[in-house]
C-alpha positions in Angstrom: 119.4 28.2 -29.2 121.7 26.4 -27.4 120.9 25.4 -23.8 122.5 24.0 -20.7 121.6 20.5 -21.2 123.2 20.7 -24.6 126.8 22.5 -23.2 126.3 19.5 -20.0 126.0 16.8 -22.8 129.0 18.6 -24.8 131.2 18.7 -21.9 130.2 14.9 -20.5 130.8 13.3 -24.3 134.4 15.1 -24.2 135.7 14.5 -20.9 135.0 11.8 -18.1 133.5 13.4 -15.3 132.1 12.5 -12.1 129.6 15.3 -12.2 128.6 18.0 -14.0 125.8 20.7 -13.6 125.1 23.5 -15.9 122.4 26.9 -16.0 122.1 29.3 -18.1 118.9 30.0 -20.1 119.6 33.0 -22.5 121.4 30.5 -24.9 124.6 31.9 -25.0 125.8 32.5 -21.2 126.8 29.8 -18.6 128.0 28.5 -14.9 128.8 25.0 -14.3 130.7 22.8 -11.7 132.4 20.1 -13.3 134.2 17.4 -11.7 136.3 14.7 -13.1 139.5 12.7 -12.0 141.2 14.2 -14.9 141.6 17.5 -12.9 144.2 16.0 -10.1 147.6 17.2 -10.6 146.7 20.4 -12.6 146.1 24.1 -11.6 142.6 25.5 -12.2 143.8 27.3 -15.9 144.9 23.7 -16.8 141.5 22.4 -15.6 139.5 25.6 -17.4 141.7 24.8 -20.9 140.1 20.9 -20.7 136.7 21.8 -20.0 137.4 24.7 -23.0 138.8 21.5 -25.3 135.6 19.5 -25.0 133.4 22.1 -25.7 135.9 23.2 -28.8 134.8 25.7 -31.8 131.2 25.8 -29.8 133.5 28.4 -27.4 134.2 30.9 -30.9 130.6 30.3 -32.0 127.4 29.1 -29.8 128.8 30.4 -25.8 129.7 34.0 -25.3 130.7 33.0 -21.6 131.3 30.0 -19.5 132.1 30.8 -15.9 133.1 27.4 -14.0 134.1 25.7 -11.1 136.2 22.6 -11.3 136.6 19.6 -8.8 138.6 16.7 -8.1 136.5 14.0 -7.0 138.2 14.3 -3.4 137.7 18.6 -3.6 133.8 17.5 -4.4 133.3 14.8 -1.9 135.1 17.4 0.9 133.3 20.5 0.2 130.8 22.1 2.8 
């Protein structure tokens, strides 16, 4: 069964982020806040396609759903 540490570990060996943090504990559903400098300059569906990228055919397969929130580094550090 796949767990958050494994889609965190996915997502941090695919794409240089800053932070991330991920639950989910029935294996197959997930949140996570992700930030990375790679987000600046693109709109949230550009930001949700990268995230999708790193986690590639594991997003067909192993998660059923992924609900996210993605940060620049500046959006992170700013946020109350």
């Amino acid at each position: 069964m796949l767990t958050a540490n494994n889609v965190k570990t996915y997502i941090e060996s695919s794409l240089p982020c800053e932070h991330v943090e991920v639950e989910g504990d029935d294996g197959h559903h997930f949140h996570a806040i992700i930030v990375s400098t790679q987000f600046q300059g693109k709109n949230m569906v550009q930001q949700h396609q990268l995230v999708y990228k790193s986690l590639g055919d594991r997003m067909k397969q192993e998660i059923h759903a992924l609900s996210m929130k993605t940060l620049t580094p500046e959006q992170w550090m700013n946020k109350s």
